[in-house]
MARKOL-787917 format. One record per residue (C-alpha): residue number from 1; residue in three letters; chain; x, y, z. Coordinates in nm, 4 decimals, decimal comma, padded with zeros to 6 digits. Example, Ala and Ser with C-alpha at 12.3 -4.5 7.8 and 13.67 -1.06 7.14 Angstrom:
BEGIN
(rec 1; Ala; A; (01,2300; -00,4500; 00,7800))
(rec 2; Ser; A; (01,3670; -00,1060; 00,7140))
This chain:
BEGIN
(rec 1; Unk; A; (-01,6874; -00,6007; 01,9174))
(rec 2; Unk; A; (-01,5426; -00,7081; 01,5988))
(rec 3; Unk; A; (-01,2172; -00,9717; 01,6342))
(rec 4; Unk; A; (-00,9993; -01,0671; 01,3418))
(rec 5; Unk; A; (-01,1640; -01,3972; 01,2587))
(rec 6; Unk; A; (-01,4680; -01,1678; 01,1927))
(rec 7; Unk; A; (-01,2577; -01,0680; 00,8966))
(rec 8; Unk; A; (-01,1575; -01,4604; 00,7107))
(rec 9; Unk; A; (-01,2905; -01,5973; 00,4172))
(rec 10; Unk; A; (-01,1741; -01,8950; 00,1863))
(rec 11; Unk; A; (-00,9992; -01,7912; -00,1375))
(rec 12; Unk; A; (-00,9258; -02,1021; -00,3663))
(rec 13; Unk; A; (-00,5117; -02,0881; -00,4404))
(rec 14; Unk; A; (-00,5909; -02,0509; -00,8329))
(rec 15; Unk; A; (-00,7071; -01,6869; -00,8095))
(rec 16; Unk; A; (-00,3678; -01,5331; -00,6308))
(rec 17; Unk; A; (-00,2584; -01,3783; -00,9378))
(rec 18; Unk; A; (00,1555; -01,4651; -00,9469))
(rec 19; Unk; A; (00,2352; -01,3311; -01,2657))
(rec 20; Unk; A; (00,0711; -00,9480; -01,3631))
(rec 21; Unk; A; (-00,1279; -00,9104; -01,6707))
(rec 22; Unk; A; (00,0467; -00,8616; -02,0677))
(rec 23; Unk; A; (-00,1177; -00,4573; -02,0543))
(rec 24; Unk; A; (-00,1583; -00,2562; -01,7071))
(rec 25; Unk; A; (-00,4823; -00,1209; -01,8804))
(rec 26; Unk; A; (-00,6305; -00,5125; -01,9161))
(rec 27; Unk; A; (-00,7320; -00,5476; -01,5345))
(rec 28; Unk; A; (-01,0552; -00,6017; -01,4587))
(rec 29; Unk; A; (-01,2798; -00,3961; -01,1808))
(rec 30; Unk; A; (-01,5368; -00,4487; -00,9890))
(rec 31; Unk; A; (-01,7856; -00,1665; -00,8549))
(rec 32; Unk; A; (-01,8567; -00,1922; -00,4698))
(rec 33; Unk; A; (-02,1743; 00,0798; -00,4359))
(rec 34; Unk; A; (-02,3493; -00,0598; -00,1118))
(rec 35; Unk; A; (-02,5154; -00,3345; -00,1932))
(rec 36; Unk; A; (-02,4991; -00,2545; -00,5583))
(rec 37; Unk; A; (-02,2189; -00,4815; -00,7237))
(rec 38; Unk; A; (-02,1044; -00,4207; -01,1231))
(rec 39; Unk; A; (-01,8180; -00,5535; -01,3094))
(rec 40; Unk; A; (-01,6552; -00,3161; -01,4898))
(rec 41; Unk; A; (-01,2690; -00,2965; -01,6553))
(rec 42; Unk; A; (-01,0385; -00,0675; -01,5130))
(rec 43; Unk; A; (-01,0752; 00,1796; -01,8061))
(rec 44; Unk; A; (-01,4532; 00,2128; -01,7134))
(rec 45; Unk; A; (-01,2796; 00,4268; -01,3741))
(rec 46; Unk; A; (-01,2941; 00,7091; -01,6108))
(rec 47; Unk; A; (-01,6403; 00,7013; -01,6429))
(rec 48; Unk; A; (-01,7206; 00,7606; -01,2521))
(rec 49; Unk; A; (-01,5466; 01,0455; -01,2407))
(rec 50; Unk; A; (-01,7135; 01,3604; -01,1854))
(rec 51; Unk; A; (-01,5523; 01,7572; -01,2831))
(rec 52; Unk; A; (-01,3915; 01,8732; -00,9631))
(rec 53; Unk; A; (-01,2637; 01,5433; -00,8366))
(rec 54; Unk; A; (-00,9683; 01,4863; -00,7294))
(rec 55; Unk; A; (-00,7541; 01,1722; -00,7727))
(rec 56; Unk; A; (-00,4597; 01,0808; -00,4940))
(rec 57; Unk; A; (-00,2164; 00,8278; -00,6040))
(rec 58; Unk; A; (00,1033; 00,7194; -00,3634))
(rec 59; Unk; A; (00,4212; 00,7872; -00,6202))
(rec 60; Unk; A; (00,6588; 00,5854; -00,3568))
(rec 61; Unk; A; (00,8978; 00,3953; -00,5328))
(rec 62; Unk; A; (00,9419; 00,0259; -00,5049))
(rec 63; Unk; A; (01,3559; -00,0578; -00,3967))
(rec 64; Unk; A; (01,4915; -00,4281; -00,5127))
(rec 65; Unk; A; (01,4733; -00,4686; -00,0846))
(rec 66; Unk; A; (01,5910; -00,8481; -00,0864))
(rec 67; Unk; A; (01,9070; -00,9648; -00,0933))
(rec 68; Unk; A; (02,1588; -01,2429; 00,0365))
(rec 69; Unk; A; (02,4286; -01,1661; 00,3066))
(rec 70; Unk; A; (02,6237; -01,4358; 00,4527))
(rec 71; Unk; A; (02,3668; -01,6878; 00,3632))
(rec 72; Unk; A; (02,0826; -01,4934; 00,4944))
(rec 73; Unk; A; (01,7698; -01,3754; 00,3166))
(rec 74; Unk; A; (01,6716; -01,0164; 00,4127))
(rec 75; Unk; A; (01,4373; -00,7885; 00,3109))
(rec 76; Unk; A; (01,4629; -00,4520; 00,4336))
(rec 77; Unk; A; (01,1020; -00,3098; 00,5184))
(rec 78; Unk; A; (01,2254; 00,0511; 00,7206))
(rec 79; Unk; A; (01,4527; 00,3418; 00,6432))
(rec 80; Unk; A; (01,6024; 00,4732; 00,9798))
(rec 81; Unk; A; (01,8419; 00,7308; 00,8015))
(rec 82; Unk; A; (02,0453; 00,6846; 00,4588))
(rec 83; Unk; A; (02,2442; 00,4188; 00,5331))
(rec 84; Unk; A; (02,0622; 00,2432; 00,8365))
(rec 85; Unk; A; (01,7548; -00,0076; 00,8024))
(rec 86; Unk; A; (01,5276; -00,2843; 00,9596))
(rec 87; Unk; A; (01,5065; -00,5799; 00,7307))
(rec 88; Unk; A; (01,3155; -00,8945; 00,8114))
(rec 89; Unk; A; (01,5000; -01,2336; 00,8088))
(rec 90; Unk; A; (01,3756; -01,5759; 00,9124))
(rec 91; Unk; A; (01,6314; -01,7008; 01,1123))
(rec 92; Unk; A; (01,7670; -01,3842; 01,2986))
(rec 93; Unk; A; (01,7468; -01,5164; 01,6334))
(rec 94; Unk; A; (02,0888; -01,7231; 01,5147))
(rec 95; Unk; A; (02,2529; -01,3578; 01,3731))
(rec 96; Unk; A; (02,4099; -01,2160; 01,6823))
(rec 97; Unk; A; (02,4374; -00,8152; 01,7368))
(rec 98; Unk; A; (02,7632; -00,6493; 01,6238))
(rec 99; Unk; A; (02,8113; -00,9190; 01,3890))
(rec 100; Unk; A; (02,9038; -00,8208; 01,0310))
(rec 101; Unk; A; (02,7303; -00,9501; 00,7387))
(rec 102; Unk; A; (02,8094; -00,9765; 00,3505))
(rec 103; Unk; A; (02,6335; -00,9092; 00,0860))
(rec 104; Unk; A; (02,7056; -01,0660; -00,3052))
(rec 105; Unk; A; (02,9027; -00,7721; -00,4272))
(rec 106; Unk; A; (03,1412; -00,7864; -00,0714))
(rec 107; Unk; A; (02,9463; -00,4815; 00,0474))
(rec 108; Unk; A; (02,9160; -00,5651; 00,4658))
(rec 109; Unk; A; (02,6252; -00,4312; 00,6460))
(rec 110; Unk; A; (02,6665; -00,4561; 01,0602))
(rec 111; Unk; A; (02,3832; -00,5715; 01,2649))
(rec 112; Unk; A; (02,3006; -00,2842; 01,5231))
(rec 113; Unk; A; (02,0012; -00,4592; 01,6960))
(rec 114; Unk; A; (01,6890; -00,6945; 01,6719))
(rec 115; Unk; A; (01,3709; -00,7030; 01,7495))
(rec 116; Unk; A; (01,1222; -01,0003; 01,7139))
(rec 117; Unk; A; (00,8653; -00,8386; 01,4862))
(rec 118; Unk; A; (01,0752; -00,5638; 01,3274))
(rec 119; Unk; A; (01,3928; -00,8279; 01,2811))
(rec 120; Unk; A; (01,7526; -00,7174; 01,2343))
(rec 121; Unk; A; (01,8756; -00,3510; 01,2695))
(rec 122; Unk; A; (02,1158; -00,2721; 00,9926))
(rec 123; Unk; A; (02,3953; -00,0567; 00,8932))
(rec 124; Unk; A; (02,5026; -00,0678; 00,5379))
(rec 125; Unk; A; (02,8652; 00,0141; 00,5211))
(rec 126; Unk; A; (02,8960; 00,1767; 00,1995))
(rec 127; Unk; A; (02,8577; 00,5227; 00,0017))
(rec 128; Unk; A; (02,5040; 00,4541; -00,1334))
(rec 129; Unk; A; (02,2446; 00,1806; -00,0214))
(rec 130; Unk; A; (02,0599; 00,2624; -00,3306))
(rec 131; Unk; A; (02,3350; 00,1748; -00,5482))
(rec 132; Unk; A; (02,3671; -00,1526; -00,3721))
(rec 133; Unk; A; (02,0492; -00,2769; -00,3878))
(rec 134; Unk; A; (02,0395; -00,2169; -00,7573))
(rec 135; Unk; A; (02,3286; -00,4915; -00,8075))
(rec 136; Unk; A; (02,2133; -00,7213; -00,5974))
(rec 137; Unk; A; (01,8762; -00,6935; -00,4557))
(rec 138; Unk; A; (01,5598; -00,8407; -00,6057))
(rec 139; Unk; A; (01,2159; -00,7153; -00,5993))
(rec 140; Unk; A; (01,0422; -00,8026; -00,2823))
(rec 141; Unk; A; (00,7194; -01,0453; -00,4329))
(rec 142; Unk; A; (00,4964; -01,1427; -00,1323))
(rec 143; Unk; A; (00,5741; -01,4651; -00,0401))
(rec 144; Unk; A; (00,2141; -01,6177; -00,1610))
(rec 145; Unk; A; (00,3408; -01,5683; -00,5532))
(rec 146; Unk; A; (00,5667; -01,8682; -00,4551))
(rec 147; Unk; A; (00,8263; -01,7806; -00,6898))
(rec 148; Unk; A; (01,1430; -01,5624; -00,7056))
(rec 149; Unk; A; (01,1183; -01,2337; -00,8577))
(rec 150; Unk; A; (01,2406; -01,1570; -01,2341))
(rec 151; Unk; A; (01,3964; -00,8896; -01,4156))
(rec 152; Unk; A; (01,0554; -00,7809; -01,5508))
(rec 153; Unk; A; (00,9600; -00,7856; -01,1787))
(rec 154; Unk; A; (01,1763; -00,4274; -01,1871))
(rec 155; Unk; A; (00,9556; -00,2932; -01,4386))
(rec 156; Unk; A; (00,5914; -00,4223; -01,3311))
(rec 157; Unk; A; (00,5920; -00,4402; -00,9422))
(rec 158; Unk; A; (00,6034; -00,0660; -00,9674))
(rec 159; Unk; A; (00,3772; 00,2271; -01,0740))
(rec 160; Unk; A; (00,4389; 00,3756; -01,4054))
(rec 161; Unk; A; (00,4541; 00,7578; -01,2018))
(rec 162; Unk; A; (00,7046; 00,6166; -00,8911))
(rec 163; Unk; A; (00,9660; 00,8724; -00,8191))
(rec 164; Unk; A; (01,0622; 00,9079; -00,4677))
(rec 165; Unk; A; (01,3016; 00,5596; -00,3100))
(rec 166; Unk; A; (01,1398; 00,3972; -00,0061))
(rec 167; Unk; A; (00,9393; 00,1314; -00,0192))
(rec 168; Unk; A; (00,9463; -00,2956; 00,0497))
(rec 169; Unk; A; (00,6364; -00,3062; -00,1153))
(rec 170; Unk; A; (00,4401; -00,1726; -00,4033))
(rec 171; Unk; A; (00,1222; 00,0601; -00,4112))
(rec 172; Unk; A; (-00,0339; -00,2356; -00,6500))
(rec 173; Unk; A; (-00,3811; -00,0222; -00,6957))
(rec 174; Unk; A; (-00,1862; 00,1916; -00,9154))
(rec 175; Unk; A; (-00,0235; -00,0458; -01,1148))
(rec 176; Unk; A; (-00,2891; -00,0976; -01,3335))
(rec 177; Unk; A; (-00,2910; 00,2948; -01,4620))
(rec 178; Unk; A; (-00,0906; 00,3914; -01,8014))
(rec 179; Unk; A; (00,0261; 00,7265; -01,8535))
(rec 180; Unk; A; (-00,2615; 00,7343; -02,1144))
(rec 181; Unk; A; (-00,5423; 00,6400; -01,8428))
(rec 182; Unk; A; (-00,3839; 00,9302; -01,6024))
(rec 183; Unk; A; (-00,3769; 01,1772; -01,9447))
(rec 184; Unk; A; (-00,7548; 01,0765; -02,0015))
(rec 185; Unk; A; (-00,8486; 01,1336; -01,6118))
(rec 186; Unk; A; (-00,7197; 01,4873; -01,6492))
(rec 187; Unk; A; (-00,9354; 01,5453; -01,9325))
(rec 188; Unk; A; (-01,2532; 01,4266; -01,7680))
(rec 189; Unk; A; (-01,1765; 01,7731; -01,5203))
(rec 190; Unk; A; (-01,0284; 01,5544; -01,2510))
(rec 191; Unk; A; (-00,7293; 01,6642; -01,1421))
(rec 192; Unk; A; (-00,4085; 01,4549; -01,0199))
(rec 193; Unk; A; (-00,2272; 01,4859; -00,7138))
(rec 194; Unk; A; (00,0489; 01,2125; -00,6592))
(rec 195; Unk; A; (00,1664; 01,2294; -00,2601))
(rec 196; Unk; A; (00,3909; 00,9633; -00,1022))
(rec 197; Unk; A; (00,4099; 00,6768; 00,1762))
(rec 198; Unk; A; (00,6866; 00,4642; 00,1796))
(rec 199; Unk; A; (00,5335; 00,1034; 00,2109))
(rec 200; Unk; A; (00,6656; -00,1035; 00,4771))
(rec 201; Unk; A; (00,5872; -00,3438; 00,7248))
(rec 202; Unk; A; (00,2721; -00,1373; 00,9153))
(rec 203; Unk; A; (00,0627; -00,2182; 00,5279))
(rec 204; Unk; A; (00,1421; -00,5497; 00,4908))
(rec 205; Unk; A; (00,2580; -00,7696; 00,8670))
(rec 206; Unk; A; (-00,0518; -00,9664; 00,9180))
(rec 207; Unk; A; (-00,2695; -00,9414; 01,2869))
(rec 208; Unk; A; (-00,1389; -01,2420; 01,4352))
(rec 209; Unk; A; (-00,3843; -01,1216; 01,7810))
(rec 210; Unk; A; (-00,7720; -01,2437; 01,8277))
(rec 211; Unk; A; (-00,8501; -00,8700; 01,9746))
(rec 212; Unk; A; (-00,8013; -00,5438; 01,7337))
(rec 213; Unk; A; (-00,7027; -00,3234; 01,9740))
(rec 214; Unk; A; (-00,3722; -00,5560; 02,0390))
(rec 215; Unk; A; (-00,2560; -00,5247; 01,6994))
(rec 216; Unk; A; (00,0618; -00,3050; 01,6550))
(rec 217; Unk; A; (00,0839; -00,1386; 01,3046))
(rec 218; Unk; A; (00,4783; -00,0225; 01,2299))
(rec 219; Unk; A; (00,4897; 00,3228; 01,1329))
(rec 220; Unk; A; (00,5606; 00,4588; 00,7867))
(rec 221; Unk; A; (00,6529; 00,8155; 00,6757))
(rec 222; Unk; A; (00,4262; 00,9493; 00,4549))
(rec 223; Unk; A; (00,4140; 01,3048; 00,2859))
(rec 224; Unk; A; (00,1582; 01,6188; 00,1790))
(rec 225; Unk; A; (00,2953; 01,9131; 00,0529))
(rec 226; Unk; A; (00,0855; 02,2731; 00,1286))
(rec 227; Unk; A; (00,0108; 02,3171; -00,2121))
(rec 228; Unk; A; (-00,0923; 01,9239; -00,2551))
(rec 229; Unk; A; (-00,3136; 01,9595; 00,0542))
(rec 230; Unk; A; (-00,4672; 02,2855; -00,0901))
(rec 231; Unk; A; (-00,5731; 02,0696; -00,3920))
(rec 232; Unk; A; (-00,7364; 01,8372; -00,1903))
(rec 233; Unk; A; (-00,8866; 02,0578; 00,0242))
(rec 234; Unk; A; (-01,0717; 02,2545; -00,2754))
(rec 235; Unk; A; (-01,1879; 01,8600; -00,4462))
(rec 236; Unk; A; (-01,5695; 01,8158; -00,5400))
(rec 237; Unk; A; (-01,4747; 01,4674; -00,3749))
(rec 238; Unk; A; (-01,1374; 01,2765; -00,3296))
(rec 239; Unk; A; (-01,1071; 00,9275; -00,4643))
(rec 240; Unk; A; (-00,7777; 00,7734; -00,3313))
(rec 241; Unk; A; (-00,6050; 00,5304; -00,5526))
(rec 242; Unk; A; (-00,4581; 00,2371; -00,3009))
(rec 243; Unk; A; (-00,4866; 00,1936; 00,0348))
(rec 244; Unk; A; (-00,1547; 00,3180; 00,0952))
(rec 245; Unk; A; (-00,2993; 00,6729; -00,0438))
(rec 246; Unk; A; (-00,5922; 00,6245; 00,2210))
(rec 247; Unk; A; (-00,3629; 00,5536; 00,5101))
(rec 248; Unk; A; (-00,1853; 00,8983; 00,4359))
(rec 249; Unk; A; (-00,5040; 01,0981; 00,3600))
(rec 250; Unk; A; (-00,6910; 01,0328; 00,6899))
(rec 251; Unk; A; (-00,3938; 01,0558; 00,8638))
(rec 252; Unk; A; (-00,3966; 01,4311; 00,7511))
(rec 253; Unk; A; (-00,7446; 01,4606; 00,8389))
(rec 254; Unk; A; (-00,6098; 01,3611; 01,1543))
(rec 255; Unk; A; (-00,3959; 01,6354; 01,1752))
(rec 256; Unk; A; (-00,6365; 01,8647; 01,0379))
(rec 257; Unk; A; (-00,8930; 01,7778; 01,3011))
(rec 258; Unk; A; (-00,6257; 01,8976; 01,5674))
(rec 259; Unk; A; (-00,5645; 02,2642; 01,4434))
(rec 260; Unk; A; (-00,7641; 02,5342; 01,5587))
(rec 261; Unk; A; (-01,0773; 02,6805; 01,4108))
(rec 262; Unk; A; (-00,9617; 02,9014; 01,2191))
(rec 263; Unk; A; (-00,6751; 02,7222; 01,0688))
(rec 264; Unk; A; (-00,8674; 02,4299; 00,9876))
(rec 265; Unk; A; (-00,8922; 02,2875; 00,6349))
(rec 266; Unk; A; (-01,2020; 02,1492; 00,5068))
(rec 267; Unk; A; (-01,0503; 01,7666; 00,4743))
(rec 268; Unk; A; (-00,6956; 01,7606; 00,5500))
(rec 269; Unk; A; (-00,3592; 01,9237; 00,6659))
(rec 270; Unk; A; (-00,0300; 01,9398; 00,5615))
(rec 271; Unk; A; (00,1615; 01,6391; 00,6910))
(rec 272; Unk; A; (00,5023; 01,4887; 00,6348))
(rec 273; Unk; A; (00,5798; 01,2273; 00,9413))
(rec 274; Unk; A; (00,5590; 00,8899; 01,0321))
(rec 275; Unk; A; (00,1929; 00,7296; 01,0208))
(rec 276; Unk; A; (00,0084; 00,4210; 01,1844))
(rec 277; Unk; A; (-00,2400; 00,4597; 01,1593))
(rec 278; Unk; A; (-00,4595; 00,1329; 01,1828))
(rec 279; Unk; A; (-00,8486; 00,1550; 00,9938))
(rec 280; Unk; A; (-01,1211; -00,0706; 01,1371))
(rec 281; Unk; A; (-01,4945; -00,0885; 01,1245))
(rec 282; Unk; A; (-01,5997; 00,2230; 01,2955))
(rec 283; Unk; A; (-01,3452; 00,4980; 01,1887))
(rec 284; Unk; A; (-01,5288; 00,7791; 01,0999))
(rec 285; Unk; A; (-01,3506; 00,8627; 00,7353))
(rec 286; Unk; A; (-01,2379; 01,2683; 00,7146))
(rec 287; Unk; A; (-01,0963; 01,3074; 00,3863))
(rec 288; Unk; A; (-01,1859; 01,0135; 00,1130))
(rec 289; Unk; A; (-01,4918; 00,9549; -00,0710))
(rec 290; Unk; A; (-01,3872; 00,6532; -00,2795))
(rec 291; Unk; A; (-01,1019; 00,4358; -00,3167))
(rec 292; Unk; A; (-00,9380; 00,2220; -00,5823))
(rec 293; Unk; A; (-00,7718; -00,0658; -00,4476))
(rec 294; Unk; A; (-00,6956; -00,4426; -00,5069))
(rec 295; Unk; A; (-00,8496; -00,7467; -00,3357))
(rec 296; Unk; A; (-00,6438; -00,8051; -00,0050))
(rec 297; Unk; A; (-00,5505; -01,0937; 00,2050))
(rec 298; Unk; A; (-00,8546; -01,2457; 00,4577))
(rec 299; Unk; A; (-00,7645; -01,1144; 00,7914))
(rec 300; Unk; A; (-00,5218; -00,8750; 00,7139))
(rec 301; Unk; A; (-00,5064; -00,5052; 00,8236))
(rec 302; Unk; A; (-00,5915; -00,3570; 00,4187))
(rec 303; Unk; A; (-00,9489; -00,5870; 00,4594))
(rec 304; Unk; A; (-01,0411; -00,4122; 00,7725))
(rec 305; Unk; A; (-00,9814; -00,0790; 00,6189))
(rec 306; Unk; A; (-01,2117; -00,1572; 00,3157))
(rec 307; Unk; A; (-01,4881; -00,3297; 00,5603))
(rec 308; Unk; A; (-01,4320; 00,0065; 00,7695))
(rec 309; Unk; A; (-01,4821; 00,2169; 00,4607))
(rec 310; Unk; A; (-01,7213; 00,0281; 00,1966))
(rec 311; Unk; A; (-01,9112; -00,2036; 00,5173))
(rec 312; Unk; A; (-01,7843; -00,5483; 00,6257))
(rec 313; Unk; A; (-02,1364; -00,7421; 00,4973))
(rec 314; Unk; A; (-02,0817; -00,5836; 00,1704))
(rec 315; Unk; A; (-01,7697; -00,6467; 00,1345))
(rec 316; Unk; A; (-01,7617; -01,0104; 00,2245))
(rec 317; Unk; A; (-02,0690; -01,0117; -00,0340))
(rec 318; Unk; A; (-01,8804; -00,8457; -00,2795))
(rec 319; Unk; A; (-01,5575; -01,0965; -00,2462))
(rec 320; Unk; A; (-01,7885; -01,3727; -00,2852))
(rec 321; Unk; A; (-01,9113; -01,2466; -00,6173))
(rec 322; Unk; A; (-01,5449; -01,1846; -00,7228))
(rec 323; Unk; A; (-01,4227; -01,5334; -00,6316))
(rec 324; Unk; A; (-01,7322; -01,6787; -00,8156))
(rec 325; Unk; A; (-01,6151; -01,4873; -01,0916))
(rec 326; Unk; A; (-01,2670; -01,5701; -01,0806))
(rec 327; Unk; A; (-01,1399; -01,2173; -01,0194))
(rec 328; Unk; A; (-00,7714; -01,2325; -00,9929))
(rec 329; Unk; A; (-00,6704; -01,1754; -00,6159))
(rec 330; Unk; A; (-00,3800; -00,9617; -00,4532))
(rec 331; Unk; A; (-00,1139; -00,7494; -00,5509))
(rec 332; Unk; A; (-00,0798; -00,8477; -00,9631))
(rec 333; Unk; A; (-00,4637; -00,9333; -00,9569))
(rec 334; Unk; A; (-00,7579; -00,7521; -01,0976))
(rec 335; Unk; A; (-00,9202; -00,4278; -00,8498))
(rec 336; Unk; A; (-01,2339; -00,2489; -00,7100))
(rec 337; Unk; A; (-01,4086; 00,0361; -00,7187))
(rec 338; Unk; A; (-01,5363; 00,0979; -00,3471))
(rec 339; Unk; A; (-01,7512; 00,4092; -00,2645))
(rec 340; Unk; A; (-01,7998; 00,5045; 00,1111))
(rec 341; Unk; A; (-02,1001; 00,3487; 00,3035))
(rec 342; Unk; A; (-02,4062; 00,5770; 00,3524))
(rec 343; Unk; A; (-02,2364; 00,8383; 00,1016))
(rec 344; Unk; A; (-02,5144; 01,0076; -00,1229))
């Protein structure tokens, strides 16, 4: 049995990129096939596509999710309906329920309940949250960038295609495509189908227990239209762009493996719900043949899904080589091409 120490390595501080690259286009990519191992540039993805694929990218839009209220810092990880969210503050165990908080522009939010991992239960006392947040709310940076986010933060800790509001987090894998790169993927007879998971805590909250199977991943809702699904079901192979992307795609293979015969799908199944789905060593995969994704934190929840998908030896092998040559690590760093252990 695997436990989550099985999943550590050392990453020297220097190579957890804090600041993203000048171009989107200028990251650099390395090739995962096995035991094979190639570094490539992210504009040499074009070249391993093949006609009939089909590429899955999560369009969820990043929200400026931290803010100040009453000299607290929150960042809001959880829609529970328009104007009610969890948000995760350090010292909440001092914020009592019923108490009523205020934010920089005087907007007051009330604090419904708390939880210890999920934090403070809020209700925003306003017309639009959204509106808010965009006067006083900062981009959420993970807290290993060490700094405070920017106004170009807005623009780059987001995917050039985002369109739906939701999530605490960006999709980074796609961060490093232009609208160029996605025009050129289209003419290589790929096609594009953009679906959605609001990021929240359930990608990100590291596995603070010993034993995988104690781990609690927080749901997220994630979407599939009919017609998208119908895409996907028809692909030569699917190559999912971000983990996030994954997460939603074999949860509808999920789904699809609970319908009936004859209205089963060949990978997946309409789905628009909450998903957590958690992705260890051992999950047999139902819907993805590669995946696109960025180098991820030792012992964290997005590791275990790439050891589960591209092998845990290779893997480890594969960071090695990237840390030797000082790929960039995490959400602004460089990414990897990963194709699915024992495919052909």
């Amino acid at each position: 049995m695997l436990h989550t120490s099985d999943f550590d390595f050392d990453l020297p501080a220097d190579l957890i990129a804090s600041h993203p690259l000048h171009q989107r286009d200028a990251s650099r990519m390395l090739v995962v096939n096995g035991t094979n191992i190639a570094d490539k540039h992210i504009r040499d993805f074009l070249d391993y596509l093949q006609y009939g694929d089909v590429v899955v990218f999560n369009n969820s839009k990043v929200i400026p999710a931290r803010f100040n209220a009453s000299g607290h810092e929150i960042t809001l990880h959880t829609a529970v309906s328009d104007k009610i969210w969890w948000g995760l503050c350090k010292k909440f165990n001092k914020i009592n329920i019923g108490e009523l908080l205020t934010l920089d522009d005087g907007t007051q939010v009330k604090v419904l309940d708390k939880e210890d991992e999920s934090g403070l239960k809020l209700e925003f006392l306003c017309d639009n949250v959204f509106e808010v947040l965009d006067k006083v709310g900062k981009m959420p940076l993970p807290p290993y960038m060490k700094r405070e986010a920017k106004t170009e933060d807005r623009e780059r800790y987001q995917t050039v295609y985002a369109e739906p509001i939701g999530s605490m987090a960006a999709p980074t894998a796609g961060s490093h495509f232009t609208p160029e790169l996605m025009d050129e993927i289209e003419k290589r007879g790929a096609k594009i189908v953009k679906i959605t998971l609001h990021v929240g805590a359930g990608t990100w909250m590291p596995v603070k227990t010993e034993n995988l199977t104690e781990h609690k991943m927080h749901s997220e809702w994630c979407c599939i239209t009919p017609a998208q699904a119908d895409i996907i079901n028809n692909a030569k192979r699917v190559i999912a762009v971000g983990t996030t992307s994954m997460r939603t795609l074999e949860s509808a293979a999920m789904d699809n493996s609970k319908l009936s015969e004859s209205e089963r799908k060949r990978r997946v199944a309409p789905i628009c719900r909450n998903t957590d789905i958690f992705i260890t060593p051992g999950y047999k995969f139902g819907a993805v043949d590669v995946l696109l994704t960025n180098f991820h934190l030792p012992k964290s929840t997005l590791f275990m899904l790439v050891s589960a998908f591209a092998g845990l030896d290779e893997m480890k092998t594969a960071y090695k080589h990237a840390i030797a040559e000082k790929y960039r690590f995490f959400s602004y760093g460089d990414c990897c091409l990963l194709f699915k252990k024992g495919a052909s």
